[in-house]
Every structure is written in structure tokens, then in C-alpha cells.
C-alpha atoms as one frame of an Amber mdcrd trajectory, in Angstrom:
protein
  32.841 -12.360 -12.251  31.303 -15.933 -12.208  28.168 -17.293 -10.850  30.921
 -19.589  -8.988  32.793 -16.742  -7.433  29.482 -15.076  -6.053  28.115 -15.817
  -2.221  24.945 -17.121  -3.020  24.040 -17.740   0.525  24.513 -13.555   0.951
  23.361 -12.308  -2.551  20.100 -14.454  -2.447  18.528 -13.851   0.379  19.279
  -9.840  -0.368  17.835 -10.284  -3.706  14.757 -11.650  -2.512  14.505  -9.392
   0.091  14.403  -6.468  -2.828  11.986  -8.263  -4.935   9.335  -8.476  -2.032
   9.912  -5.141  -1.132   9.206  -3.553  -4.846   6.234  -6.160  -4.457   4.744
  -4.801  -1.253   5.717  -0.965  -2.517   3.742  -1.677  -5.814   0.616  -3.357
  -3.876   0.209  -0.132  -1.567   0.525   2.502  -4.076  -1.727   0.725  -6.708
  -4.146  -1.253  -4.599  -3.846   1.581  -2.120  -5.816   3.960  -4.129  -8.874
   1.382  -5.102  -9.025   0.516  -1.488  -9.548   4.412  -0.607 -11.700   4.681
  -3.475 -14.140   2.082  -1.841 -13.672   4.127   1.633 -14.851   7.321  -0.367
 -17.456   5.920  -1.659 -20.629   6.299   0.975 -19.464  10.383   0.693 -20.666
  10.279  -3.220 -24.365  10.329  -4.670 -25.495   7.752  -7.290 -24.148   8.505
 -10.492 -20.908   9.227  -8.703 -20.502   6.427  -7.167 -21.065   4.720 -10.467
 -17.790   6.548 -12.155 -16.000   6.381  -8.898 -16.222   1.969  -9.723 -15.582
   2.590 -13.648 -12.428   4.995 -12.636 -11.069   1.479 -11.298 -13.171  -1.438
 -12.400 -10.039  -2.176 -15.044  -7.262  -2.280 -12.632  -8.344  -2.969  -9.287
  -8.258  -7.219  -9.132  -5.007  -6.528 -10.957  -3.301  -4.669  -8.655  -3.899
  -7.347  -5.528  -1.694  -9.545  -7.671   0.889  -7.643  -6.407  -0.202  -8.872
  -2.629   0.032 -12.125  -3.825   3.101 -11.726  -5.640   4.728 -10.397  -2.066
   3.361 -13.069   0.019   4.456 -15.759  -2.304   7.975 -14.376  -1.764   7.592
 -14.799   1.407   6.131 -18.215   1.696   8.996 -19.652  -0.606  12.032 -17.366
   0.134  11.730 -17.047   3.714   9.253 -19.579   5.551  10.411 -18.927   9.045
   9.570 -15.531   8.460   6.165 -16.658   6.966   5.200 -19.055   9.519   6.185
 -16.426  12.476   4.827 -13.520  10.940   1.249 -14.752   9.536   1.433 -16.986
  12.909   1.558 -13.627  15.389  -0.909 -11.969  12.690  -3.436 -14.485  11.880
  -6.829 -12.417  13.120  -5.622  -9.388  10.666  -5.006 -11.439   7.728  -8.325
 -13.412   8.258 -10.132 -10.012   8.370  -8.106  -8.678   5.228  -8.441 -11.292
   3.412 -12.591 -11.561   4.244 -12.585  -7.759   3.207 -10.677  -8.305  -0.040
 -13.424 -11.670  -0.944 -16.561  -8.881   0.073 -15.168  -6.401  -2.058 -14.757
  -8.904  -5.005 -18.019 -10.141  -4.521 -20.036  -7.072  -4.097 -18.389  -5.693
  -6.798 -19.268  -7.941  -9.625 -23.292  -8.842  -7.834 -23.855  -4.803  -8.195
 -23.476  -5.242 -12.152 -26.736  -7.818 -11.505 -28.523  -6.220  -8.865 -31.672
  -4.292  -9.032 -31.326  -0.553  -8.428 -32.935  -1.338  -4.702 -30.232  -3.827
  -4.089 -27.484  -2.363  -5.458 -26.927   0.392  -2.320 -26.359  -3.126   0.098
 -23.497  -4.261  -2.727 -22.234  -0.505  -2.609 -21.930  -0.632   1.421 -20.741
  -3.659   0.707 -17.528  -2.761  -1.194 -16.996   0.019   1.125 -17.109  -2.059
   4.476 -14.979  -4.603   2.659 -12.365  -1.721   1.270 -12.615  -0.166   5.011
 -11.862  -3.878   6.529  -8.596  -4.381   4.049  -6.806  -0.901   5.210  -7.777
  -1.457   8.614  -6.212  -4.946   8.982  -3.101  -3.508   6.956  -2.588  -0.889
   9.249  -3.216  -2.719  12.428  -0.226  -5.196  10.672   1.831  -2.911  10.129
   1.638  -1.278  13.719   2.229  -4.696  15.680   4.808  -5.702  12.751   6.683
  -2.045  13.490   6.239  -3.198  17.482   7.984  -6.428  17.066   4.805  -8.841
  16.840   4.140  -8.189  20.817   0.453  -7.464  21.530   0.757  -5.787  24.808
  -2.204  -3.232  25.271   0.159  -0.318  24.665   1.488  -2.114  21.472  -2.650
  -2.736  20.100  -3.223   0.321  20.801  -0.206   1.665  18.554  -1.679  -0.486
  15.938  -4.995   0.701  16.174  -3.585   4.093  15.845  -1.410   2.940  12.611
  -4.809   1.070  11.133  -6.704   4.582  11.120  -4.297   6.262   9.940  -3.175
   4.008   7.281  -7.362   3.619   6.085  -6.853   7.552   5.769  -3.548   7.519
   3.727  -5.366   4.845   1.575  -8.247   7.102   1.699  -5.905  10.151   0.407
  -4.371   8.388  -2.705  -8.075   7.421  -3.496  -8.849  11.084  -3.640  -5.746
  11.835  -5.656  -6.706   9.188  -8.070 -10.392  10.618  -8.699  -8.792  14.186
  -9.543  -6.523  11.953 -11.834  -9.862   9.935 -13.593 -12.504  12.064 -13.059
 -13.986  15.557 -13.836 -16.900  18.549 -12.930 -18.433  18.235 -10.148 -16.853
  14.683  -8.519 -13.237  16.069  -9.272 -13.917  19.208  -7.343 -15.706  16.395
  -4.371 -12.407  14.565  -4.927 -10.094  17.670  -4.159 -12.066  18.455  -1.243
 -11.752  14.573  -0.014  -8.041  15.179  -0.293  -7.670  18.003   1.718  -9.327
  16.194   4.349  -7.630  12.951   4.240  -4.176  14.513   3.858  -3.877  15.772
   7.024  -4.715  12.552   8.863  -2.018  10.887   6.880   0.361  13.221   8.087
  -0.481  12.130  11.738  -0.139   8.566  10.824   3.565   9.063   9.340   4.328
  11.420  12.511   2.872   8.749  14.701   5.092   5.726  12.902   8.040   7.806
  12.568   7.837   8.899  16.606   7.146   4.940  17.570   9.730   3.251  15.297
  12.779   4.090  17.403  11.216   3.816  20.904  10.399   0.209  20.403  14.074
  -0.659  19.343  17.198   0.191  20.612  18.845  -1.046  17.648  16.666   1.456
  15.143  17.274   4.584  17.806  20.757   4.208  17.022  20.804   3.754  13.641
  18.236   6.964  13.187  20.199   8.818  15.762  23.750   7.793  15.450  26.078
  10.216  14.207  27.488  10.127  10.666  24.914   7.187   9.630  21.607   9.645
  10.488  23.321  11.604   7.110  22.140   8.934   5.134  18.202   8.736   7.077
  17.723  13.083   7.135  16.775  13.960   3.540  13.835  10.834   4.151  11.779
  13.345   6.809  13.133  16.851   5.266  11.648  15.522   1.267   8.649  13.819
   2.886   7.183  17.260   4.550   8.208  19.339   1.659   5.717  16.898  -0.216
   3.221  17.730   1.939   3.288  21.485   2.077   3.826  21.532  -1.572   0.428
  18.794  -1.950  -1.720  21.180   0.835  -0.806  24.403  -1.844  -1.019  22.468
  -4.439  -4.727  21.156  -2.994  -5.832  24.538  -1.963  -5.965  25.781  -5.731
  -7.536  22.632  -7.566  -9.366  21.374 -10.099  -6.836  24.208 -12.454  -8.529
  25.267 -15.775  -8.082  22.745 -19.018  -7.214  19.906 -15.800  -3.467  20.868
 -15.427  -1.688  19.158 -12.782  -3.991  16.657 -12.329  -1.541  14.137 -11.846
   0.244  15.966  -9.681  -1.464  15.119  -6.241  -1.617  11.086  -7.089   2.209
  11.258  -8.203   2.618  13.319  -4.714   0.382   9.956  -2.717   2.794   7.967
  -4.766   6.390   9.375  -3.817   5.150   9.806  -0.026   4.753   5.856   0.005
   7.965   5.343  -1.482   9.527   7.487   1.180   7.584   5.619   4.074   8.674
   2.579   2.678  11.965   3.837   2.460  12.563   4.712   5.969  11.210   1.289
   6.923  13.433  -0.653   4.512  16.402   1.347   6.011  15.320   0.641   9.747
  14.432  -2.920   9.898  16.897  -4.247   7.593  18.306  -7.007   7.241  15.874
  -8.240   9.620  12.691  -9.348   8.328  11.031 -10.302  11.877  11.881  -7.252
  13.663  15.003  -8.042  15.881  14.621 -11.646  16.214  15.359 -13.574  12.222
  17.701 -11.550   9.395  17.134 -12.320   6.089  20.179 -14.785   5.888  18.107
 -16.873   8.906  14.868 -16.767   7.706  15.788 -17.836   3.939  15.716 -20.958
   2.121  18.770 -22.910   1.146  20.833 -21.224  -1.659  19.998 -23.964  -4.281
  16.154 -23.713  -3.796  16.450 -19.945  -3.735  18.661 -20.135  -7.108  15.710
 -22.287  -8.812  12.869 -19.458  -7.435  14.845 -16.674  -8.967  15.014 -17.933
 -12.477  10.873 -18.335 -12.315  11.123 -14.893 -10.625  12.974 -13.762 -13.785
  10.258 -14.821 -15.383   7.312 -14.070 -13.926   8.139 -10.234 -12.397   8.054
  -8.637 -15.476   4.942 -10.445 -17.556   3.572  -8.972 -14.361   4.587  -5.595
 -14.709   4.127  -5.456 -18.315   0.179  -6.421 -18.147  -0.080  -3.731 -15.235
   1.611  -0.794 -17.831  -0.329  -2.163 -20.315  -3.583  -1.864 -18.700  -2.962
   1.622 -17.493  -1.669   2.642 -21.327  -5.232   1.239 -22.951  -8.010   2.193
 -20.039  -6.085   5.485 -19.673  -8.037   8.546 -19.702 -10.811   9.970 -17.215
 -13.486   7.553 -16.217 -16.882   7.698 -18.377 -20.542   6.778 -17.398 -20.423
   3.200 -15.977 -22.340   0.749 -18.302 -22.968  -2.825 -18.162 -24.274  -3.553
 -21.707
């Protein structure tokens, strides 16, 4: 097969699709633990909250480039998407984006800061952590609602913004059990416990909404054979959470076994939500109004992103498994010297 015998105009636009899925995937498991990290953070004393920052201070700038990475996409592979989307949800991104600067901010003037001042840079990077999930979650309700703002459909993605803050809030936990040890890893499990179960409501909530605002996506869940391929989505996601409520109820072990086990278990039940998503709205990428084929660029343009895609993508996911191979390990005593 030749690059002359393949539909461009159909393989591109797919392609892309893909790559700013993986993007947005990456971004929520990776960013989505350093968000709930900075949500945790007013439950922790001092010197806790002081490992809590080292457990991430490597990673956490690095991981938004995966935000960037997805909206780029987005902006160059599909700008009719782009403009409608970031048109309908211009107050959430404003607020994200303003949480993502405070955090930044407040977490580089707390290195500087005298000990008095550094509790304002520490509220700080939690209201700016707590504004990010929020405004994610509130897009991703009114993006799951078609991009209507009725009062029914805010209200859905107020519901979705809560929840989503407590997912976030739940792979933060999972990630301290992961980095950290004595007594915050035990104040970690304990986090996770609590945070799990709100997470569950938020998938049950998104799960229950998804096909009542399109008829389209209530056949495709609920049409008979194709709801074969959309059944083992629901049936592995709440095995994942019985086995991550056990699996909670008996941690820290002895000598730290398992310890991965609950952030790989935050990990897999994003994949899954995304999953379901991917297989409902596609190949739209404004909910029942633009498909990917509408919304993209011309096939030549798209050809000429790819190769610096080819490119780019992996130097981008090397540096991020290279960071986590060298600052692996639990987190120490934060020091500035």
C-alpha cells in the first residue's frame, strides 16, 4: 500500500483524532494526580505538606504539557471544533487557566517566602489546584450536554465539576501511598477511601446522563449486538472499584507492598472513562453537530502537522519516562538549598 492509494481526507482526521485523545488521556491521569495533590493539601500539617510538594515538584509543570499538547491539536487539526468549543466554554477555560497561573506562581514564591507567608502561597496552590478540576469538570459536563447551558444542563456540570475535583482528589491520594511513607501514607490511604467513593458517584452520574442527552448515544449504548462491544467498559470499571475499596481497607501493607497498586487502579479507571466517551461521541468531536471529517483541516495541511507530530509526540513522552525513571522513589524532606 502507497501513501497514493490511502484516503487522506478519512485517515487524517482519524489519526488526529487518536493523537488528541492519548493527549487528553495522558494530561488527566498525570496532571490529574498533582491537581488532587494540591486539593489534599489544607488536610496535611506542615512538614507534610512540605513532602506532599517534593512528591511532585519534578513532574508537575511537565505533565500540563500534555494540556497543551491536546489543545494544540485542536487549534491546528480541527479549528471549527476549536473556535466552537473554547467559544461555548470561554468562562471555564478563563478560570482554569487563572488556576493553573496561581498554582505556578504560588508554587515557586513559597520556596522564597518567610515561614509566616508561606501558609497564603500554600492556600494558594490549593485554591488554584481546586479552581483547575472544577473548571475541567464543569467542561466536561456542558461538553457531555452538547455545549447548551440550560439550568438543568449547569447544573449537570456542576455536578460533573465536584465530582471530577474528587476523582482528581482520589488519584492524588493514590499517588501519596505511591511517594510517600509513616504517618502521611497511612493520611493518604485514609484520603483515598474517602475520595473514592465520590468518584464513583461522578462516573454513575456521567454514565446515567450520557445517553439521556442524545438519542444517537442511547442507541448506540442500548442497541442490540453493538452494546456487546460497550458491556465489559461498566462490568471492568466496578470490579476496579470493589477490588480498590478491599484493596484500601487493608493499607499501608508491611515492607510497602502494593503500593502502586491503588494509583495503577486511579489510572486504568480513567482509561475506562475515557474509553466509554471515545466510543460514544465518536466521530463527532462537537457533540452531534461537527464529525471529525467537518471540523478538520484540509488533507495537505494535516499531512505537514503529522510529520512535526512524528516528531514532537515522542521527545515528549520520552522526557516524561525519563523524569519518572530518575526522581523515582518516595518523596524526601523538601529542601531549597
Amino acid at each position: 500500500m502507497t501513501l497514493a492509494s490511502i484516503d487522506l481526507a478519512f485517515w487524517l482526521p482519524v489519526v488526529f483524532a487518536g493523537l488528541m485523545g492519548v493527549a487528553i488521556l495522558v494530561y488527566v491521569i498525570l496532571d490529574g494526580y498533582d491537581l488532587g495533590v494540591g486539593i489534599l493539601l489544607p488536610a496535611a500539617s506542615k512538614e507534610e505538606k512540605d513532602r506532599m510538594i517534593a512528591s511532585i515538584g519534578p513532574f508537575w509543570d511537565a505533565n500540563e504539557t500534555w494540556l497543551v499538547l491536546a489543545v494544540g491539536l485542536l487549534l491546528v487539526a480541527f479549528p471549527l471544533a476549536h473556535g466552537v468549543i473554547l467559544t461555548a466554554l470561554y468562562l471555564p477555560v478563563a478560570i482554569m487557566l487563572l488556576g493553573l497561573i496561581l498554582r505556578g506562581v504560588s508554587f515557586e514564591f513559597r520556596v522564597k517566602a518567610p515561614t509566616l507567608h508561606q501558609l497564603w502561597w500554600d492556600r494558594a496552590f490549593w485554591l488554584g489546584s481546586l479552581m483547575a478540576a472544577l473548571a475541567q469538570g464543569y467542561m466536561l459536563g456542558l461538553y457531555i450536554v452538547g455545549l447548551e447551558t440550560t439550568p438543568a444542563h449547569v447544573a449537570f456540570g456542576i455536578l460533573t465539576a465536584v465530582c471530577l475535583a474528587a476523582a482528581y482528589a482520589f488519584n492524588g491520594a493514590a499517588w501519596l501511598i505511591l511517594k510517600t511513607e509513616d504517618l502521611l501514607q497511612h493520611r493518604a490511604v485514609g484520603w483515598a477511601r474517602m475520595t473514592l467513593g465520590l468518584g464513583l458517584i461522578g462516573m454513575i452520574a456521567v454514565s446515567a446522563a450520557t445517553p439521556l442527552v442524545s438519542p444517537r448515544i442511547f442507541e448506540k449504548w442500548f442497541d442490540w449486538p453493538a452494546m456487546l462491544f460497550l458491556a465489559p467498559v461498566p462490568i471492568v470499571t466496578g470490579a476496579i472499584f470493589i477490588g480498590l475499596w478491599r484493596l484500601l481497607s487493608d493499607m499501608p501493607k508491611p515492607g510497602d507492598r502494593l503500593a502502586a497498586l491503588p494509583f495503577i487502579g486511579a489510572a486504568l479507571l480513567c482509561l475506562l472513562g475515557f474509553a466509554g466517551m471515545a466510543y460514544s461521541f465518536y466521530p463527532f468531536v462537537v457533540p452531534d453537530r461537527l464529525t471529525v471529517w467537518q471540523a478538520a483541516s484540509a488533507p495537505d495541511s494535516l499531512l505537514i502537522i503529522l510529520v512535526g507530530a512524528v516528531v514532537v509526540l515522542p521527545l515528549i513522552l520520552a522526557y516524561t519516562i525519563y523524569s519518572y525513571v530518575v526522581f523515582g522513589g518516595k518523596a524526601t524532606h523538601l529542601s531549597y538549598d
